[in-house]
C-alpha positions as CSV (number, residue, x, y, z in Angstrom):
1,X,22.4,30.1,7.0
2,X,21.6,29.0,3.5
3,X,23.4,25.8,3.7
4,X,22.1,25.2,7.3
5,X,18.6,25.6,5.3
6,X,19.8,23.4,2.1
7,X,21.1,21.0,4.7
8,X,17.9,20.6,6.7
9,X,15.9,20.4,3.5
10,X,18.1,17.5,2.3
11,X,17.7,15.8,5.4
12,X,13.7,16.2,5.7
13,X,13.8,15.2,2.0
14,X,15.5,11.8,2.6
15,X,13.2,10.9,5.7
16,X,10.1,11.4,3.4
17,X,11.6,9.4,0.4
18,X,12.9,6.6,2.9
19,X,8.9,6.8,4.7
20,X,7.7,2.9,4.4
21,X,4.5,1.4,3.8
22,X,4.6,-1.5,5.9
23,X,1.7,-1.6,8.6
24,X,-1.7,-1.7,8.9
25,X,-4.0,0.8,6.3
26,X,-7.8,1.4,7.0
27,X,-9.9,3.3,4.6
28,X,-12.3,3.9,1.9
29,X,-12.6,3.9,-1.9
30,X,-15.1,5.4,-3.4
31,X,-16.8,4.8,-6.8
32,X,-15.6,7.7,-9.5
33,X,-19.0,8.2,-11.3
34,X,-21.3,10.8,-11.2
35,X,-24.8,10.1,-9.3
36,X,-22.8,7.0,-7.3
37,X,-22.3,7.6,-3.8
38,X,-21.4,3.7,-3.2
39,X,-18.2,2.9,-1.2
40,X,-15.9,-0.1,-0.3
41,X,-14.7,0.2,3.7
42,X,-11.0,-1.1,3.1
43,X,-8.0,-2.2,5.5
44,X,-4.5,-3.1,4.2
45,X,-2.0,-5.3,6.1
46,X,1.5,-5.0,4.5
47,X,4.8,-5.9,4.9
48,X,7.7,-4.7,3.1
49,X,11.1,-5.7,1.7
50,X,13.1,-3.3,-0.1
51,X,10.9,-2.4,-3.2
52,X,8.7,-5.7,-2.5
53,X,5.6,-5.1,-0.9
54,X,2.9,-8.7,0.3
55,X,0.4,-8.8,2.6
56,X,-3.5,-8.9,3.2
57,X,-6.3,-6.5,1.4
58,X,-9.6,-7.2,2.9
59,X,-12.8,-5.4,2.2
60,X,-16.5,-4.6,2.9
61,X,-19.0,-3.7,0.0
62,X,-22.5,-3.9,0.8
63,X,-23.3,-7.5,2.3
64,X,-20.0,-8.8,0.8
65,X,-16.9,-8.9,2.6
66,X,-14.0,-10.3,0.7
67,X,-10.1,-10.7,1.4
68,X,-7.1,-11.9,-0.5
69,X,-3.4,-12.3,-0.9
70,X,-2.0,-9.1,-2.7
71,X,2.0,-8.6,-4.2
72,X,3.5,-5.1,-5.4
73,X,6.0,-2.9,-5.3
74,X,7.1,0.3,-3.6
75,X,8.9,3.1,-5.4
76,X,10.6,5.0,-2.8
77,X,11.7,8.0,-4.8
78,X,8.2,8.7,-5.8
79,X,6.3,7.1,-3.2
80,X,4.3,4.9,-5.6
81,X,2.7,1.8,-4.4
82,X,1.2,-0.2,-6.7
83,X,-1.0,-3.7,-6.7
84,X,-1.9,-5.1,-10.0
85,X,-5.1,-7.3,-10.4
86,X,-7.3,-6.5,-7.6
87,X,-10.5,-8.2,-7.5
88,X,-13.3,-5.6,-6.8
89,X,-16.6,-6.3,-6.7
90,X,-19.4,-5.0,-9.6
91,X,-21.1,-1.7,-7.8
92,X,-24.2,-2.9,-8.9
93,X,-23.9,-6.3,-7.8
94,X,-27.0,-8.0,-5.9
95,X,-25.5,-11.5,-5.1
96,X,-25.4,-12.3,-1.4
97,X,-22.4,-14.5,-2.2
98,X,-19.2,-12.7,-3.2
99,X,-18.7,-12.4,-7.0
100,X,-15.9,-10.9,-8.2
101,X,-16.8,-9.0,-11.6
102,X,-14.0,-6.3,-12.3
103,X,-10.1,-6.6,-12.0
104,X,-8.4,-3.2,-10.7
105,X,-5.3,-2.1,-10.8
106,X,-3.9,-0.1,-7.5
107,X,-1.8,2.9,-7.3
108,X,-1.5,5.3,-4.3
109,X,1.4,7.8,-3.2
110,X,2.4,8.2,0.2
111,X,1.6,11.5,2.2
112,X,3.9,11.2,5.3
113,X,3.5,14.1,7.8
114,X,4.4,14.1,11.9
115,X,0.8,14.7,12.4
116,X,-0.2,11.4,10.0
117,X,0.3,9.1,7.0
118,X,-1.8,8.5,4.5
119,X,-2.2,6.2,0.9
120,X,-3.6,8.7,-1.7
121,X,-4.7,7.2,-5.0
122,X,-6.9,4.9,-7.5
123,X,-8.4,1.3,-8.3
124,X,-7.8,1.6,-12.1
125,X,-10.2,-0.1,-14.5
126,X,-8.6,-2.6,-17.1
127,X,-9.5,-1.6,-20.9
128,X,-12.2,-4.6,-20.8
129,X,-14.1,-3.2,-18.1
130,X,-13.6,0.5,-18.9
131,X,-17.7,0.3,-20.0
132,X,-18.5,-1.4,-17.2
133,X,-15.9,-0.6,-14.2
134,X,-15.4,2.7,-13.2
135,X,-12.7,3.9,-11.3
136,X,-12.5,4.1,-7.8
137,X,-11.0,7.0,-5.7
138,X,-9.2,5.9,-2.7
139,X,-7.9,7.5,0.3
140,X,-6.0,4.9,4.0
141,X,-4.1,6.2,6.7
142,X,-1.8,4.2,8.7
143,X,-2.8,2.9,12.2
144,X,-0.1,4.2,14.0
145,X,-1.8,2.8,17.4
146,X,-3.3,-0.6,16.0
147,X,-6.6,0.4,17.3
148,X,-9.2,-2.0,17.2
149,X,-12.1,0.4,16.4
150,X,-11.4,1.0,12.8
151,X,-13.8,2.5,10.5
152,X,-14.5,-1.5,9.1
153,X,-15.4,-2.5,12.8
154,X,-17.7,0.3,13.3
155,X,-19.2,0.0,10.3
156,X,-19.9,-3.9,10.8
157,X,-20.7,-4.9,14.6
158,X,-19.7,-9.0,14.3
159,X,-17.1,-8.1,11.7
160,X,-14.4,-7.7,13.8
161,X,-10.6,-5.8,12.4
162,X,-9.5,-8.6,9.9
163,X,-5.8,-9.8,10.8
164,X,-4.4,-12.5,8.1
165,X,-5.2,-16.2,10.1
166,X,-3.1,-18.9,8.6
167,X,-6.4,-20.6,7.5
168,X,-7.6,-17.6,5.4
169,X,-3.7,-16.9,3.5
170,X,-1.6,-19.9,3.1
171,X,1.5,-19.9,1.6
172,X,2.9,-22.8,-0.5
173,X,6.3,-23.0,-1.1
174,X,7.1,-26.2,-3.7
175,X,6.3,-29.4,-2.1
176,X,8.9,-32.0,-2.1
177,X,8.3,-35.9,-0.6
178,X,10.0,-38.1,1.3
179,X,9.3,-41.4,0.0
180,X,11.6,-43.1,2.5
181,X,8.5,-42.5,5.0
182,X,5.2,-44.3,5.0
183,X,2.7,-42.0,3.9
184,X,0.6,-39.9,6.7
185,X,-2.6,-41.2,7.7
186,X,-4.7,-37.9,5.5
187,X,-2.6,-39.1,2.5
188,X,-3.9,-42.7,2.7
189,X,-7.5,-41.3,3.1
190,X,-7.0,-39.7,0.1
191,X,-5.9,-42.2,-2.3
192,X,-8.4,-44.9,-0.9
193,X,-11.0,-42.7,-3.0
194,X,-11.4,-42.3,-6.4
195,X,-10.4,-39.4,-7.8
196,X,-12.7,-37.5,-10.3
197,X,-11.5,-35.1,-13.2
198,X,-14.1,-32.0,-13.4
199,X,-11.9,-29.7,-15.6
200,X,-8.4,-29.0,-17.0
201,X,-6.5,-25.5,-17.3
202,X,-3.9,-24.2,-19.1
203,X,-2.0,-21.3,-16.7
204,X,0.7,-18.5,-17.5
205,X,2.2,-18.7,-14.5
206,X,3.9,-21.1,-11.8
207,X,2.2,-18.7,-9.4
208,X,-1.6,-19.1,-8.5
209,X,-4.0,-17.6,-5.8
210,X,-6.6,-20.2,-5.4
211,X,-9.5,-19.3,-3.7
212,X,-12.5,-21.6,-2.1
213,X,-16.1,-20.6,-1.7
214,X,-19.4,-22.9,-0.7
215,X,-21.2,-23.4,-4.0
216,X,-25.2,-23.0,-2.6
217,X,-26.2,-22.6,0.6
218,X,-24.0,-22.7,3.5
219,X,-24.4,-25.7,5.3
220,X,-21.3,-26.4,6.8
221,X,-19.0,-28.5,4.4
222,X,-15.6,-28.6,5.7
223,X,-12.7,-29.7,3.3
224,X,-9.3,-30.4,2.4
225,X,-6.8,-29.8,0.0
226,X,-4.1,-31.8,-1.6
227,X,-1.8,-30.6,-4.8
228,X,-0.1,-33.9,-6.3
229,X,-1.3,-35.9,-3.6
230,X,0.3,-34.2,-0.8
231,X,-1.5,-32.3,1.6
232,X,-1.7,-28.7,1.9
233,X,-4.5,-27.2,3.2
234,X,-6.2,-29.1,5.8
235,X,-9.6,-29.6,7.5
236,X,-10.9,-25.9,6.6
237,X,-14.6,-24.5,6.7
238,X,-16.2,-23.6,3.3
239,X,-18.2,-19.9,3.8
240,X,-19.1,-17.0,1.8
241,X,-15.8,-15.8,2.8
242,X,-13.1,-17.3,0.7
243,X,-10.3,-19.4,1.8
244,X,-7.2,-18.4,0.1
245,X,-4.4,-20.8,-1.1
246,X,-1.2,-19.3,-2.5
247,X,0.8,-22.2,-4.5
248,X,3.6,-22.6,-6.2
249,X,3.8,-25.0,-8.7
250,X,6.5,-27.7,-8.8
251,X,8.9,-27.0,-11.9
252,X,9.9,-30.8,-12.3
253,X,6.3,-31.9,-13.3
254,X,4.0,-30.6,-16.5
255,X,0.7,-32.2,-15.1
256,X,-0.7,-30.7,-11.4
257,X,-3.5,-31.7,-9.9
258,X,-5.7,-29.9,-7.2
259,X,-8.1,-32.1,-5.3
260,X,-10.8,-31.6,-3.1
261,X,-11.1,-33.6,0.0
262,X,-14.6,-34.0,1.6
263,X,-13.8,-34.2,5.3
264,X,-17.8,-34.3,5.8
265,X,-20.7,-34.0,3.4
266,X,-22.3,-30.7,5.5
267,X,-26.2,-31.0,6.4
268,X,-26.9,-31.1,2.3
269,X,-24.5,-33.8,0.8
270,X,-22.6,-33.9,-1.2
271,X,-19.6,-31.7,-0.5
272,X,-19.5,-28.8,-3.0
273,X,-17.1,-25.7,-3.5
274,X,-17.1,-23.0,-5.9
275,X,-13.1,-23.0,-7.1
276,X,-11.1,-19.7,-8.6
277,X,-7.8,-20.0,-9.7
278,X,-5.9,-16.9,-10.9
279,X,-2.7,-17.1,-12.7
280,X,-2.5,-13.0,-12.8
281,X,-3.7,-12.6,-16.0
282,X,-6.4,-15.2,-16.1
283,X,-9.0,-16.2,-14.0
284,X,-10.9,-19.5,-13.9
285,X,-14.0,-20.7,-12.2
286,X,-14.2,-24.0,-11.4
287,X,-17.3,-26.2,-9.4
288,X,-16.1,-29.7,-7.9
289,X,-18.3,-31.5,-6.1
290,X,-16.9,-34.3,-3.6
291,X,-18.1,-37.1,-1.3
292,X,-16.7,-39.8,0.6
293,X,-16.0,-42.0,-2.4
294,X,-14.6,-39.5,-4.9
295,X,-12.2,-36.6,-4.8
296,X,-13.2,-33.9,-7.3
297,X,-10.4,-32.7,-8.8
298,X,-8.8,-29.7,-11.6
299,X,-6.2,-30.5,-14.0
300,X,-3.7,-27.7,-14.5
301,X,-0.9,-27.4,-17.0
302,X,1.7,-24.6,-17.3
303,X,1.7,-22.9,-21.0
């Protein structure tokens, strides 16, 4: 009897330990300060490879809803999954834009049960924020059934269950050319304008997340993007909610170059985006400003 019991404990054991967290995650996290009852209504898209977790984090704060590209990993002996440098809004923020102000760090355990499975954990302020930040209590369960009437949904009528689209998360492996072929028609576009230098960065990492927002009022600029001259993102809508570019930077080259292609000018010309890169340690705001003459364009350089 006691080894039928230190067998069955052995086996429940390793079905907990071996519990994934691939799926899709809806919750809340909720602000750890006294006299704050504000709260972020959060879903989680994931999928996982061995300890490697990617996917989607999208959330609602306020009048600000905000998503991005998110890579971690999974500890499957403790059940730790962890996310560094989220971007979470300030609490006390009053922009009607998104503005990201405080960069989190996320851990959560996994509770896995017949009945459910839930995330368990915290959005950990960085040491430059700890006067500013404060931490965030967070709590997900798994959507076993995909339902479409998640606690985001309900608690936004036209914001509907956010799914990753390829023109909010696009991944960019390194681009290579052909230069046996004639170049494709949105390539000679681009280089029959003249291409403006509005900033130059120096970045940690060959890895960015590159996000796109309309700088002023929305008024329906639509743009392009092209790294080196070669197109990557193409003929996309410039909103309050970010487009998201995940690149990788060529290794053969020390100079890169981001442009921004005005596809049209929007009902208040000129074309004009609100740029952040993030290198994982570092994050950069850049404003370009294009037309049908000129590309604006940022200057990037690996340390």
């Amino acid at each position: 009897m006691r080894y039928l019991i230190f067998l069955m404990f052995i086996l429940f054991g390793g079905q907990v330990s071996a519990q994934k967290v691939g799926g899709s995650w809806y919750g809340k996290a909720e602000i750890m300060l006294e006299g704050q009852s504000h709260n972020y209504l959060t879903e989680l898209i994931l999928k996982q490879k061995g300890q490697d977790v990617q996917g989607v984090m999208g959330y609602y704060f306020k009048n600000q809803y905000q998503s991005f590209f998110i890579r971690g990993k999974y500890n499957s002996k403790t059940r730790l999954l962890q996310f560094k440098d989220v971007p979470i809004v300030f609490f006390r923020s009053n922009d009607s834009k998104p503005s990201v102000n405080c960069i989190m760090d996320f851990e959560a355990t996994l509770i896995a049960s017949k009945a459910k499975s839930n995330l368990k954990g915290y959005f950990l302020r960085k040491p430059q924020y700890k006067y500013t930040c404060p931490d965030l209590n967070l709590m997900f369960t798994l959507d076993t059934e995909e339902k479409t009437d998640s606690i985001l949904k309900e608690a936004v009528a036209v914001q509907r269950v956010w799914k990753p689209m390829p023109e909010e998360v696009v991944f960019i492996p390194e681009v290579t050319v052909e230069k046996t072929l004639p170049p494709p028609p949105a390539v000679v576009k681009f280089e029959e304008r003249k291409v403006v230098l509005s900033n130059e960065i120096t970045v940690k990492s060959d890895s960015l997340r590159i996000t796109f927002y309309d700088n002023g009022n929305v008024d329906g600029d639509t743009i392009s993007v092209f790294y080196n001259k070669v197109p990557v993102l193409q003929k996309q809508g410039l909103s309050v909610q970010g487009i998201n570019l995940y690149l990788h930077l060529d290794s053969t080259t020390t100079i890169h170059d981001l442009s921004m292609f005005a596809e049209n000018l929007g009902s208040i010309p000129p074309n004009t985006a609100l740029m952040i890169i993030h290198d994982g340690t570092t994050r950069h705001e850049i404003f370009l400003t294009s037309s049908f003459t000129l590309n604006g364009t940022v200057r990037i350089r690996r340390q």
